[in-house]
N, C-alpha and C positions, 0 to 999 in steps of 0.2 A: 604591190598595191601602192597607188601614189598618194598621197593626202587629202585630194579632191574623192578620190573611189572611199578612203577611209571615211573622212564627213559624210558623203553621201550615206553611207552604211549605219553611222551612227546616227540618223538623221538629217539632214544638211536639208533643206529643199528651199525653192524659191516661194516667195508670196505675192501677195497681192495680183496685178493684170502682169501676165507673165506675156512680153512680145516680145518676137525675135527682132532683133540686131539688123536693120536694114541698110542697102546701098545708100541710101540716103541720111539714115544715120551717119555713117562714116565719111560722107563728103563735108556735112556739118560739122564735124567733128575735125577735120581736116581743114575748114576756111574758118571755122572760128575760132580762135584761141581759148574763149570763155566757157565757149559747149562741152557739157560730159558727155559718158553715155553711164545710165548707172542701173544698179538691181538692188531688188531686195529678197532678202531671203530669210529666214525662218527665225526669231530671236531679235527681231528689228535690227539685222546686220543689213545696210547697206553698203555697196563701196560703190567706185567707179571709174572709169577709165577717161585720162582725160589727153590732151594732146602730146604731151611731154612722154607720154608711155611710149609714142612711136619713135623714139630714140634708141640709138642705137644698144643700148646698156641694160634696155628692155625691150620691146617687141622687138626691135628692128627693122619698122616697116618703113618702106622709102614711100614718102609722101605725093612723089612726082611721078610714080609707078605706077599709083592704081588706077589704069585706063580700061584694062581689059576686066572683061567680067571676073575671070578665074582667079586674077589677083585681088580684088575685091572679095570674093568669096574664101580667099586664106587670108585676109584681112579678117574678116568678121570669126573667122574660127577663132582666130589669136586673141582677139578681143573678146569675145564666151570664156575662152578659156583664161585671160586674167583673171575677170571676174569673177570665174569659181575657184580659183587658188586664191584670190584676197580672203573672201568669203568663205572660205575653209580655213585659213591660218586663223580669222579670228573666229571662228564655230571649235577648231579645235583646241585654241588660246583660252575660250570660254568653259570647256569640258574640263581640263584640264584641271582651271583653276577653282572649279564646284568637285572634283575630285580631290583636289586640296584641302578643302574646305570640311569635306564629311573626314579626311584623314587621311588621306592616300599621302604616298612621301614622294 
């Protein structure tokens, strides 16, 4: 079980207007240096992804690549799935530290 299937389990979920991650999302994201793309989820964690992620040391998504629909669409996976490992690290960072808290060691 990876960290995201764990959050999820203990709780994890998205709030507020939940939309999916569009082609068009990603092309703004791609000509604008300033655009995120972001989520929010359960405990007012929000994070978000923003153009520096497409580097190589993280997604590694090549910017001049995405023409074809298919690489667009393992674009937007990759970017979902940031978002719910940030937003798991700190859902899990936040459990944690309320199990500290009552006593856990």
């Amino acid at each position: 079980m990876n960290k995201v299937e764990l959050a999820k389990l203990i709780g994890l979920h998205k709030t507020g207007y939940d939309q999916l991650i569009s082609k068009h999302d990603i092309f703004n994201l791609v000509e604008n240096e300033w655009m995120t793309i972001s989520e929010t989820f359960c405990g007012g964690i929000e994070v978000e992804v923003e153009q520096e992620d497409f580097s190589k040391d993280k997604l590694d998504i090549n910017l001049t690549g995405l023409e074809r629909d298919i690489d667009i669409k393992v674009c937007i996976k990759q970017v979902e799935g940031l978002l719910w490992e940030r937003a798991a690290d700190e859902y899990l960072k936040r459990v944690h530290n309320a199990a500290m808290l009552v006593g856990g060691k």
